[in-house]
Structures are given as structure tokens and as C-alpha cells.
N, C-alpha and C positions, 0 to 999 in steps of 0.2 A: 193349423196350416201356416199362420204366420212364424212361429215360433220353426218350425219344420225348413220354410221359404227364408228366413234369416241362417239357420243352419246352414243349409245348400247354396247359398247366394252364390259363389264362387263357381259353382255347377251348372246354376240357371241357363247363362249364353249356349249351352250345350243344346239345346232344349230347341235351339231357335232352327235349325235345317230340318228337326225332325217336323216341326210345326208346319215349317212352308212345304215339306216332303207330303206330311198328311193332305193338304190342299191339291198339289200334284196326283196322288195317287186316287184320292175322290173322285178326280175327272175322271182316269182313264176307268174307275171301277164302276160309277152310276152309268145309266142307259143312256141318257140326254139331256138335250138342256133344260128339261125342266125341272129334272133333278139336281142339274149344275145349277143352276137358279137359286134352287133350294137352300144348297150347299152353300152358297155364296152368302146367303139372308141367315142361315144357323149360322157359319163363323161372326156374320157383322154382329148377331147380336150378340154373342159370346164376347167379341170384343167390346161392345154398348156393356155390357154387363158387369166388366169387368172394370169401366169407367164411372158404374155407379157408387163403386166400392170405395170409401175415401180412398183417392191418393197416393196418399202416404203411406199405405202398407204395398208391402211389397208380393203380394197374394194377387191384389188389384191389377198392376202393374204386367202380372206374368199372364193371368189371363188373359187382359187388351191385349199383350203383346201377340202369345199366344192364338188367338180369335183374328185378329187382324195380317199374322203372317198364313194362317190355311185359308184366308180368303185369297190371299197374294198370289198364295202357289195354284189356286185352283183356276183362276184369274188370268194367270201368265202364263200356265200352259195350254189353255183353251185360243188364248191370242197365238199361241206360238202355232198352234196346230192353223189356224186358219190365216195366219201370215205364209203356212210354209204351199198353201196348199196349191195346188198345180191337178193336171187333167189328167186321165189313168186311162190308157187303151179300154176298148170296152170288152174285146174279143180276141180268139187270137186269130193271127193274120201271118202268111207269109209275104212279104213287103221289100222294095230292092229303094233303097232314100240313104241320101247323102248326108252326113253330120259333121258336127263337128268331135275331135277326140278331147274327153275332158280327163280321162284317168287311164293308165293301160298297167297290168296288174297282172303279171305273169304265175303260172300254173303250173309250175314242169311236173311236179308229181300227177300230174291230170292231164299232162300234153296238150292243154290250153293255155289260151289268153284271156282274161278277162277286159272288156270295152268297155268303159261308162262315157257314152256317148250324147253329144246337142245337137237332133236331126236340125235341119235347115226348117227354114218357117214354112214353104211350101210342101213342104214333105205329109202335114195332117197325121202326125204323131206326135206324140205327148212329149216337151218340150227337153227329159234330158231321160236313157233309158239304159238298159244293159244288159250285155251281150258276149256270151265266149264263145270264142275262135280257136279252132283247131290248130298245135301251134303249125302244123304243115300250109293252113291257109293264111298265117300272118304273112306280110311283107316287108320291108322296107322302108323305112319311113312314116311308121304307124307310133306316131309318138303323140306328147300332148301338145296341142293347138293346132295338128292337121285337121284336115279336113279330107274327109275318104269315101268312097261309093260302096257298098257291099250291097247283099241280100241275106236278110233275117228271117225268120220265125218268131216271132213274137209274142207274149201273152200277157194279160193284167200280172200284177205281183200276188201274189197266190197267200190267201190267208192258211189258218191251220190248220191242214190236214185232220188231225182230230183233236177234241176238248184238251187244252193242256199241254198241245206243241205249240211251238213257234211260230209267231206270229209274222212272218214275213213283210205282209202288206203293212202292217203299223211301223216297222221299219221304215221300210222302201216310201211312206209318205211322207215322216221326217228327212227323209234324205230328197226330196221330189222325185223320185222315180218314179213314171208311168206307167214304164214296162220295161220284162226281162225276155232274153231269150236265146237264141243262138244264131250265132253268122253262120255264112257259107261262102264258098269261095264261089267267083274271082273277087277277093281284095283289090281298088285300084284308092291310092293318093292321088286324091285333085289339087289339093294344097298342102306342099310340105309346111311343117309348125315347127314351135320353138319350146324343145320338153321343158326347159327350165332346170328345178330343181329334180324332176325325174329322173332325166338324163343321169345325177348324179348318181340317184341312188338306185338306178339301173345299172348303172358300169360296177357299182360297189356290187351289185347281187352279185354279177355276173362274174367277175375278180372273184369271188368269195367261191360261188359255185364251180369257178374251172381250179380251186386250187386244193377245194372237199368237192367228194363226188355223196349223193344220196343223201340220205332224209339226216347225217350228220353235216354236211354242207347247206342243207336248209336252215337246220335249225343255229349255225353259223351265220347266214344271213340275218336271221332273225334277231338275234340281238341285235345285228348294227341297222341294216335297214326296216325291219318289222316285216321285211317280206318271208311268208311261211309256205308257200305256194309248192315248195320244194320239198317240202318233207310228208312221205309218206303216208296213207290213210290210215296203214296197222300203228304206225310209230305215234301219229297223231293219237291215236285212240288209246294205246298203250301209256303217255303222257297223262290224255285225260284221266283214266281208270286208280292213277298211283298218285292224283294231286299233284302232279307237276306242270301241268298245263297253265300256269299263270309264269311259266318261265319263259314260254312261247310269246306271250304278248309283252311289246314296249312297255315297262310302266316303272309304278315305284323301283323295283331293285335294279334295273337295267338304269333306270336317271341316276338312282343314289351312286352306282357305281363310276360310271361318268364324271359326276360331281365330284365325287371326293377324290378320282384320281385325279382330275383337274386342278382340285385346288391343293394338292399333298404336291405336286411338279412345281403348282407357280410357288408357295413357299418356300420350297428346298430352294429355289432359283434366287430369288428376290433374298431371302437370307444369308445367300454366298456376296453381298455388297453390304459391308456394314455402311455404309453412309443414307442406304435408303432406309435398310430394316432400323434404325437407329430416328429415323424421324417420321414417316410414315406407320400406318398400325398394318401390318400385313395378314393379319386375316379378313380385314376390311375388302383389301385387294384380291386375296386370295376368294372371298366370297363372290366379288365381281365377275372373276371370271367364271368359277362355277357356273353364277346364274345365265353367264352367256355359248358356256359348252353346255350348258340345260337348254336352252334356246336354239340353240345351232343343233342339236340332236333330236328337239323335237319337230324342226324345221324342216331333218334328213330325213327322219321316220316317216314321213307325210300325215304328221299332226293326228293322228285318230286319237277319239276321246280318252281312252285308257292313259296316253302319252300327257295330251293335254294336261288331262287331270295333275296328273305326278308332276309335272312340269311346273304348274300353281303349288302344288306342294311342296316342292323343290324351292321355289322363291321366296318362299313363305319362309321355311325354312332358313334360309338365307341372312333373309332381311332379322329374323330375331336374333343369329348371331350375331350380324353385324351389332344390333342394338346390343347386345348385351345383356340378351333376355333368355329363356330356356326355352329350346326349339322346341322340343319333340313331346309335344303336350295334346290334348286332347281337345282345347281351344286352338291348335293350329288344325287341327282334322274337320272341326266343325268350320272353321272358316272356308277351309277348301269347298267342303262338300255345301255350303249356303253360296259360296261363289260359282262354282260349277252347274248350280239348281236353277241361280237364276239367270244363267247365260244358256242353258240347255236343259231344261224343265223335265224333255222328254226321257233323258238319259237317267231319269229313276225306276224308269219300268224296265229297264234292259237289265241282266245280270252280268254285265262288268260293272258298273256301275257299285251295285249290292256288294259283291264278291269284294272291290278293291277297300268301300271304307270297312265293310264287315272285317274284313284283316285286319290292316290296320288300326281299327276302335279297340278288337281285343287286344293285341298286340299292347299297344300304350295304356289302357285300363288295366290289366294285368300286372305291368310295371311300375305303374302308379302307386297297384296295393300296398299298405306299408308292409303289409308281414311277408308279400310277395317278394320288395326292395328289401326287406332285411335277409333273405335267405340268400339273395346274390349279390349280395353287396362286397365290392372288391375287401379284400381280407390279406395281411402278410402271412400267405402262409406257401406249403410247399406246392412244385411245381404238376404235381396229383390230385392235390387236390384242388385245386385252380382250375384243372383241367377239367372234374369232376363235375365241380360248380359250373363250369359255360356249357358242358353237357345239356344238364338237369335243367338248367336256362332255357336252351334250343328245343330239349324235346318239351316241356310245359306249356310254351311259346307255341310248339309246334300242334299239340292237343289243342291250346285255348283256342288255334288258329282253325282247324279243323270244325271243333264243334260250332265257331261260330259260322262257318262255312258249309256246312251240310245241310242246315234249312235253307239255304238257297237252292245250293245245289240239286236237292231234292223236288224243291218248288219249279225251277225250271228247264232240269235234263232230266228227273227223274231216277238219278242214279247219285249215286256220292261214294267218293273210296275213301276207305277204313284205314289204310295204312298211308295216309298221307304224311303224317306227323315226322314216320320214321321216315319217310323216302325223301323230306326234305332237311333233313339232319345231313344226308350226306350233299344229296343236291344244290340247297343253297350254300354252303362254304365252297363246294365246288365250281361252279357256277362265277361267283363274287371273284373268290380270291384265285382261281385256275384258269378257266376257260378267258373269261372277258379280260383280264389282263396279259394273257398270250396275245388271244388275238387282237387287240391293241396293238401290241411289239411287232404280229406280223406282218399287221399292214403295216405299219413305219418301215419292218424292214424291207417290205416290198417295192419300197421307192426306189434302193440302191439294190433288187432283186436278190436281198438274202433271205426272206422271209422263209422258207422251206422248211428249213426245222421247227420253226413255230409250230406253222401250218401242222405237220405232223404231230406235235404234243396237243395243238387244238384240237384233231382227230380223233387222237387217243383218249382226251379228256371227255368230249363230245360221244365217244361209244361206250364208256363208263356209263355219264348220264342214260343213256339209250340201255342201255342194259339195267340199269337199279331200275328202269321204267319198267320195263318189260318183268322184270322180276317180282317186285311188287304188282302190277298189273295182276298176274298169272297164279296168283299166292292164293288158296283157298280162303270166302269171304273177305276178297280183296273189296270188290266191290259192292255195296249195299243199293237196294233197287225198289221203288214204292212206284207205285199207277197215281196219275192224277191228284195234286192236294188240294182241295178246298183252297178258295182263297184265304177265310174268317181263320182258316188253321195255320197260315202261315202268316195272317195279322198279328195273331196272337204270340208267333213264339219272336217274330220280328219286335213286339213289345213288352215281352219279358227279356230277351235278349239288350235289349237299350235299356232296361230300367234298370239290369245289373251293370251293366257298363257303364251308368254316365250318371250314378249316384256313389254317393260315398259315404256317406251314416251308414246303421245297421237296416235302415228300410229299404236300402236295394235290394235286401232278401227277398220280399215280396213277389221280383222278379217273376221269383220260382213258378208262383201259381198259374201267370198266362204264357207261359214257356212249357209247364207241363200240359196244362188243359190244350194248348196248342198242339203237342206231340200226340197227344193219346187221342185228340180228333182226328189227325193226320193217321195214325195206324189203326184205328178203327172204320177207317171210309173204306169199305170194300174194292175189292178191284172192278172193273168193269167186266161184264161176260161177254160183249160184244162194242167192236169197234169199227165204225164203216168212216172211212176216207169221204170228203166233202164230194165229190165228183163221182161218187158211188162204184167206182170202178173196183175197192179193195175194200175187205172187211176182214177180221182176224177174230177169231171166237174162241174163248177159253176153253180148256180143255180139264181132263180127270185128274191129271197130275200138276195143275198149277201152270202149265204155259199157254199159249195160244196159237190156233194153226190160223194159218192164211190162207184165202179164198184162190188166187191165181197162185200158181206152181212156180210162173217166170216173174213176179214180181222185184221191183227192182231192192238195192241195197238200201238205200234212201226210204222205201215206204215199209222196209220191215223194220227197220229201224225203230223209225216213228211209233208204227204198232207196238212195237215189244216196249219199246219207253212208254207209252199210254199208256198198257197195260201190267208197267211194272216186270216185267217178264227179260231174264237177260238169257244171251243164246242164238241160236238160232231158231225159226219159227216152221214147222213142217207145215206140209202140205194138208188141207181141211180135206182133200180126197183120201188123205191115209190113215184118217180118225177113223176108230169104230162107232158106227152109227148114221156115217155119214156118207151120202150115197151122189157121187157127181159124174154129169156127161159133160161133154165138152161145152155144152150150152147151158144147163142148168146145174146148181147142186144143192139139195137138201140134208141138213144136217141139224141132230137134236142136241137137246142141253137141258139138263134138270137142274133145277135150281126153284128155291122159294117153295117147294114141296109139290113140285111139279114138274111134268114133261112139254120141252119148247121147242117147236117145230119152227126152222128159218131155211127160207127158200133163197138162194141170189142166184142172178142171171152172172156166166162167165163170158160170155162171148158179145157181137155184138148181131148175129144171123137173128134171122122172124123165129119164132117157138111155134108150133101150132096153136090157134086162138082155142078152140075148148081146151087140149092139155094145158098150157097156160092157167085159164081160168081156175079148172080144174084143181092145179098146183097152187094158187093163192090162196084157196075156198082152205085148204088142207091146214096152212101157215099161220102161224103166231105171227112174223115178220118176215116182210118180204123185201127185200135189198135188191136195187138195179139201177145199173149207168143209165138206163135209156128211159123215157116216159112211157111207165103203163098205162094200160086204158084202163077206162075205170070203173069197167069191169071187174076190171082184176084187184079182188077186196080181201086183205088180210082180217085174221081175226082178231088182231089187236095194233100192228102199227106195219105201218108201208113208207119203207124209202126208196123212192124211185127219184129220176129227175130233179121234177119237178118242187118235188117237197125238200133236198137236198140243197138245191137253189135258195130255198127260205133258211133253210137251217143250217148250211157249212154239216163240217164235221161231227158225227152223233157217236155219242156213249151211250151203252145202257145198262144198267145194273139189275137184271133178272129178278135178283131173289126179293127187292125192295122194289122195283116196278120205275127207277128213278132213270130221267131220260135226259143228258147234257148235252149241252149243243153249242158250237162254235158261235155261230148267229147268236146274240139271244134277243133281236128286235132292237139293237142299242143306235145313235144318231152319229157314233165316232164320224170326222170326216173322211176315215179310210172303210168306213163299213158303208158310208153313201156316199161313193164321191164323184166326184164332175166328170163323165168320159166323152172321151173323144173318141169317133167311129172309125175305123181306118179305110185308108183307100184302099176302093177297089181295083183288082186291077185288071190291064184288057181283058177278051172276051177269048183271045186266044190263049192268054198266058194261062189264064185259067183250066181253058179245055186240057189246055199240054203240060201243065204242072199239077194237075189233080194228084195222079199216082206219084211223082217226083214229091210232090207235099206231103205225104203219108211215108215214105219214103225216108225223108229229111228227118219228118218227128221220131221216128222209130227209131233212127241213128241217132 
């Protein structure tokens, strides 16, 4: 191991985000703190351990190190979680309270506005929360630092729907959100505010959007301000499906692009004076301003972590040129991603996070390889094959980028698209060197109001990208689709995946082993036969041909969604009344499922009217499982598992896998401080408003 650890030495520093990452990811995956406890006393002594070892070896060395940064990480984001933490409505409530405006985040493809609002201290809501507005009910002077009266609906932040979606509420406690919901008019300003930097990059959307119309004027916004609000549900999704969706978000290519036309302007400039270029070093200068058009763009974009990120990358970058060092190495990746971990812990469990260094690591690993660098290494030869060469470059690039992007993608959409590779062959050159520097030229020319013809090539460029989406989208096994992955299976390929990337002898091969055993656990975990929403209102049940029907007929977009992603299943999800077997009144419906070398009887309630109490009965007594929004009595005894209410409340969202008997659940008893946390009750409100807004309340949620 010494001999090995002398070999790699040059490697080691790589070693050190994944170690405090380890410590990060412990928190959020053990139950509590007495497993955090645990975890904290295994890595000290790991690090004790490795201090008993003389010294002087460098085995020694990497263990302390090692052992002492996954206590760090585990450490720092368990502080971070209980530094961030704040009161979480406990129920929902419709409530008319005054706030303050902290963010307003326009929606036009949604004909919303998004609020993130600070009610007033007397208000008895949770201290900052958020809420879209219809944009017909926005007003006037609803910008950031007003202060405004509306009337909301409100509800705690909503965990996952079922095993394996998105976690909302782990979210929204890193950000302190209490509660989300929806306004309703009348909108009144009680104190006009001062947007700030919004203002700026609201006039910028809005310039951008009157000059593109539709989800090509959004996604023109999108690169300058990061506002996406504008672009289309199908086009978004179409994006996602073809691996282009990281062109949508601020980050490395939108900074890098920035930067270097920043600094390609001030040298051209500064090199037409030979008395400065003659005594000064001008890529010194030329660096300076980069870092500061990298600063000022991520100041426009309104700073989200993605931008952030890239932005420290960006500097980083920077500063090596300036030195005189080689930027774009593998020790500039880990230093991001160790700087990033410990100013925001939590932003390891998100998949931007994953997604952005997963790229980038292969990316630079890849061109590290010597036989890799020797196949593209610049060569005098002709202009064919040169051409050939940056081809074979882009799409290799584009594979190695792909595969290391699909174990995420898999782990937390459930879907991953196959032909990503190609559709960013044409998209990133177009993108870099077409789109983003038009629309550069447009807005400058829009000062002296020539910009027009830009704006038209931007259009045109912008419905290109919008079409290679749509094309690859639409392309048979475009996109590839798995239910639910174990976490241990996607530990495993996350650490074959790093053992190839960030070693350099021949025992990175090793890799292979917990990268395959990782995959082949992931395609052998069965799908789930049944899937019930935490609120018990929706269940989706496998069917003969491999998809799943859903329980309500009118179910929204949003929970089929979820289902068909739990359950691996893409498509659309028919109605569980139009399965054979399965037999539904508008109040109840029973429907079977064989599986495990048997016949499964599940009963759910669809409505929310009384059943008759013997039929009832009668219907549970019948039932394998029984699914209902509403508390049974308990009476009413399945013959082997009942999710009603009550038990729903204990459990979040339930999976279950028939044929193995195996039963997951969102809950799993764990002490997160978003799975227990501090609430506050809301007011109530008069006795009249109540009696006269019952039906207006039911009303309001149904809109």
C-alpha cells in the first residue's frame, strides 16, 4: 500500500472532497443521531488509526487525513442543518398576512408569478414562505423589498410523494421555507421597495422576451438572466429527454463563454497601444476582467448554486493562468467541489451538484489519459482531417460525458437519454460559438435600436437547438427509464465511477467491479407493483404489459408523472377502471394483480362520500391491501397490509413489491430536522370568515 500511495501521490489531494463528501452523505443516509454519533466516533477512530501508523509513511498520512475529513463533513452538515433551521406551518390554512417581498420570479409559460415572501412577525407564519400568483392577479409595484397584503393557501413543503421522488421538504429547509402555496387576489402594496439588482434582470427578461416570442425567447433569457419561466412544458421536457437540459441552466459553459469573450475584447483592445502591451503582461489584465464579467454575471443571474459553482471555477481558473500554471486539471475540480462542500454541505445530495462535477471529472480525466491525449493531440496535417480529429474529440467527450451522467440521472429522475452524446455535438458548438455571441451583439446593438437582425439569427439559431431537441427527444429509445434505485447501487457505481477517474496506474481498472456490481443491482431490483402517494389520495398499479394504471381518471400532470417515474414506466398511465380485472364505482375500486405465484386483491377508496359500514367491512375482509385518503375504522382489516390515513401519516409515500413481499416507505422513522421539525399553528381566522369561505376554500384549492 505504501509503495501503491508513493505511486499515486500526485493523485491523493483528489481523494480529499470525496472523503468530506462521504461524511456529508452519512448524515443525510443514517436515521439519527445516534447513528450520526456513531459515524462521527468510526471516522475519529479511523483517523486515531491512522496516527498510530508511523508518520512517515504516507498510507498513515492518507488515512488521518481521510478519517478526520468524513468526520468534518458529517459534522458540518448536521451544524448546517440546525443553523438553517426555522418553523414549518403545521397544516394547511387559507390566511390573508402582510410580508415582506424577498424574490419575485416570473412564470409566463405558467401565466404565474412566483413570491418568496417574509410575512410580518405578527402574522404567526413561518418567518419566510412561497407562493404563485396568477399573473392577471400581480400588480404594480410587487418587486423585491415591498411589502404587500394578499390572501394565500398555504401548506407545509410537501415531502415525496413516493419512495425515490423528490424531496421537496429537504429542500425548502435548506432554503428556510415554511410553507408553499398559492395567492389570490386582491394584491394591495403597502410599501413600495427597492428591487435592486432584480429590477436589472427583470427589464433584461423582459427586453429579451418582447424581442423573441415563446419558449425560444425564454430560453434566450436563459442564458443571460437564468430566468426559464418562459419556456414551455413540452420544450422543457423535450430538452430534458435529448441531454440538453444543462444548457438551460447558468453554469460552466454559459461562465466559460462570458469569460473568454471578455477577455479575447480586452486583449485585442489593450494590444492596439503598444506602450502598455509592451510593459505590462496582458493576459494578467485580460484575466482580471474575466474574473470580474464572471462576478458581474453571476451577480445578474441571481447567484443559484449551479452559477456559484462555475463562478469559483471560473476564478480558480483564472488565478492559475495568471500564475503560470495549467488551468484545467483535475486538482482544479477538487478544489471547487472541497470549496463548494464546505460553504454548502447540503448541495451534495441535490443532482446539480452530482450532474455538474460528474461532467466535468470525466471530461478532464478522459483528456488527461495519455493514449487519450495522444489520439488528439494537435498534428500538421490537412484541413479533413483536423476536422475529423475535433469530431472524434466531441463525440468521445460526449459518450464519456453521458455515461458518467446516467447513474445520476437514473438515481434521481429515473429516466436518462441515450442520445445525448450526438445531440450535444451539434448543440454545444452551436450554443458557444452562434447563439450566445449574437445575442451579445444584439443587446449592444439594442442601445443604438439596431439589434433586429441579431435578434432574428438568435431566433433562428434558438429554433435549430429547439428542433435537434425535439428530434432526438422523439427518436426510438431515445430515452432509457428504470423505477426506484437502491441507494447501496448507486454507492457503488458513484465509487467505481471515481476510482476510474481520479486514479492513474493500471489499478483504476479495479473500478470496474463496484460500477458493474452497482449496475446489475440497479437492473435486478424489480419494479414496484404498486405505488400509493403519501396523502393516500393516488395509487398507480402495474399492469400485464409492463405499465401502470392510475387510481383517479382526473389525476393531475404532476402526480402521473411521479407515478410513471417511480414505477420506471414512460407514457402515458390509463385509467385502473379500464384494466381487465379490475372493477371501480365512483366510490370504491377493486382491482387484482398476480405476482409471486399468486392472486392480489387491493381495494382503494376514490372519492371522499361514507361507504356503507357492512359493505365496507365486507370489502376489506376480501383485500390483500386496502388504500384510502380518509381514516378507516378498524374494523376494516386487510388481510395483509392497510393504508389508510392514519398509517400514511407514519409512513409518507409506500412502494410495494408483490412478488418479494418488500414494502418502502418515504418515512423510514429517521430524526432529519425536516422529517421532525418545529411548527408553527396558523391563525385562525374569524368565525365569519370561516363560515363564508368554506366553499370559496375548496374552491380556491381545486383552481
Amino acid at each position: 500500500m505504501e509503495a501503491r500511495a508513493e505511486v499515486e501521490r500526485g493523485q491523493l489531494p483528489l481523494w480529499m472532497p470525496v472523503a468530506l463528501g462521504t461524511g456529508i452523505a452519512a448524515w443525510f443516509l443514517l436515521p439519527g443521531q445516534g447513528a450520526w454519533v456513531a459515524f462521527l466516533l468510526l471516522a475519529l477512530s479511523v483517523a486515531l488509526g491512522g496516527m498510530v501508523l508511523p508518520w512517515g509513511m504516507r498510507t498513515a498520512r492518507v488515512v488521518a487525513w481521510a478519517g478526520m475529513l468524513a468526520m468534518l463533513g458529517c459534522a458540518l452538515v448536521w451544524w448546517r442543518a440546525e443553523r438553517v433551521a426555522a418553523p414549518v406551518l403545521a397544516r394547511p390554512v387559507v390566511v390573508a398576512f402582510v410580508g415582506r417581498v424577498e424574490r419575485v420570479e416570473p412564470l409566463p409559460a405558467r401565466e404565474a408569478v412566483r413570491l418568496t415572501l417574509l410575512p410580518d412577525a405578527g402574522a404567526g407564519l413561518p418567518p419566510r414562505l412561497r407562493v404563485n400568483l396568477s399573473e392577471k392577479d400581480m400588480v404594480a409595484g410587487v418587486v423585491p423589498g415591498a411589502r404587500i397584503s394578499l390572501r394565500a393557501r398555504l401548506m407545509p413543503p410537501p415531502t415525496a410523494a413516493v419512495p425515490g421522488a423528490y424531496d421537496f421538504a429537504r429542500a425548502a429547509w435548506f432554503r428556510r421555507l415554511g410553507a408553499t402555496g398559492r395567492g389570490f387576489a386582491p394584491v394591495r402594496v403597502v410599501t413600495p421597495g427597492n428591487p435592486g439588482n432584480a429590477a436589472l434582470r427583470d427589464r433584461l427578461t423582459d427586453h429579451i422576451l418582447s424581442r423573441i416570442d415563446g419558449s425560444t425567447g425564454g430560453i434566450a433569457a436563459a442564458f443571460v438572466t437564468g430566468d426559464r419561466g418562459a419556456i414551455a412544458e413540452e420544450d422543457a421536457e423535450a430538452m430534458r429527454r435529448s441531454g440538453l437540459a444543462h444548457l438551460l441552466s447558468i453554469s460552466g459553459l454559459h461562465v466559460t463563454a462570458v469569460v473568454v469573450a471578455t477577455m479575447t475584447v480586452v486583449l485585442k483592445l489593450l494590444a492596439l497601444f503598444p506602450p502598455l502591451a509592451l510593459r505590462i503582461r496582458l493576459p494578467v489584465v485580460a484575466a482580471a476582467a474575466g474574473a470580474g464579467a464572471a462576478l458581474f454575471y453571476t451577480w445578474l443571474s441571481g447567484a443559484d448554486v449551479p452559477t456559484v459553482r462555475s463562478c469559483i471555477a471560473a476564478l480558480l481558473v483564472l488565478a492559475a493562468l495568471s500564475l503560470g500554471r495549467e488551468a484545467i486539471t483535475l486538482r482544479m475540480i477538487a478544489t471547487g467541489a472541497l470549496l463548494v462542500l464546505l460553504v454548502l454541505p447540503e448541495s451534495l445530495a441535490g443532482p446539480s451538484f452530482q450532474l455538474s462535477f460528474a461532467a466535468v471529472t470525466a471530461i478532464v480525466a478522459l483528456h488527461e489519459h495519455p493514449r487519450v491525449r495522444r489520439w488528439f493531440l494537435a498534428r500538421d496535417e490537412g484541413y479533413g482531417r483536423k476536422m475529423a480529429r475535433s469530431l472524434g474529440s466531441l463525440l468521445l467527450t460526449g459518450v464519456a460525458v453521458e455515461a458518467a451522467l446516467m447513474p445520476i440521472g437514473l438515481y434521481h429522475f429515473h429516466t436518462a437519454g441515450l442520445y445525448g452524446a450526438l445531440a450535444n455535438i451539434v448543440a454545444i458548438p452551436l450554443t458557444t460559438f452562434v447563439t450566445m455571441p449574437l445575442e451579445a451583439l444584439a443587446l449592444l446593438l439594442d442601445v443604438a435600436g439596431l439589434g433586429a437582425p441579431a435578434w432574428w439569427l438568435v431566433e433562428r439559431s434558438l429554433a435549430l437547438l429547439l428542433w435537434v431537441a425535439h428530434v432526438v427527444a422523439s427518436a426510438p429509445g431515445s430515452v432509457a427509464a428504470l423505477p426506484a434505485m437502491p441507494d447501496g447501487a448507486f454507492a457503488l457505481m458513484v465509487l467505481g465511477g471515481l476510482w476510474i477517474a481520479l486514479w492513474r496506474t493500471t489499478w483504476r481498472r479495479w473500478g470496474v467491479v463496484p460500477l458493474a456490481a452497482g449496475v446489475l443491482w440497479a437492473l435486478a431490483t424489480p419494479a414496484p407493483d404498486l405505488l400509493v402517494t403519501g396523502d393516500g389520495r393516488h395509487l398507480a398499479l402495474a399492469t400485464d404489459d409492463g405499465g401502470m394504471a392510475i387510481l383517479r381518471d382526473r389525476a393531475g400532470e404532476y402526480v402521473r408523472s411521479t407515478l410513471g417515474e417511480g414505477g420506471g414506466v414512460l407514457g402515458a398511465l390509463p385509467p385502473l377502471s379500464d384494466q381487465p380485472g379490475a372493477r371501480c364505482s365512483p366510490d370504491l375500486c377493486v382491482a387484482r394483480r398476480q405476482a409471486g405465484g399468486r392472486v392480489w386483491t387491493i381495494l382503494a377508496t376514490r372519492s371522499g362520500y361514507a361507504v356503507p359500514w357492512a359493505e365496507l367491512i365486507a370489502a376489506c375482509a376480501r383485500a390483500d391491501i386496502v388504500v384510502s385518503e380518509r381514516r378507516l375504522p378498524e374494523e376494516c382489516r386487510s388481510r395483509w397490509l392497510k393504508l389508510d390515513r392514519a398509517m400514511l401519516a407514519r409512513t409518507g409515500g409506500v412502494a410495494v413489491t408483490l412478488s418479494t413481499g418488500r414494502i418502502t416507505t418515504v418515512r423510514g422513522g429517521g430524526q432529519h430536522p425536516w422529517e421532525t421539525p418545529e411548527t408553527i399553528a396558523p391563525p385562525r381566522p374569524p368565525y365569519r370568515e370561516r363560515r363564508n369561505g368554506r366553499n370559496g376554500g375548496a374552491s380556491d384549492a381545486a383552481r
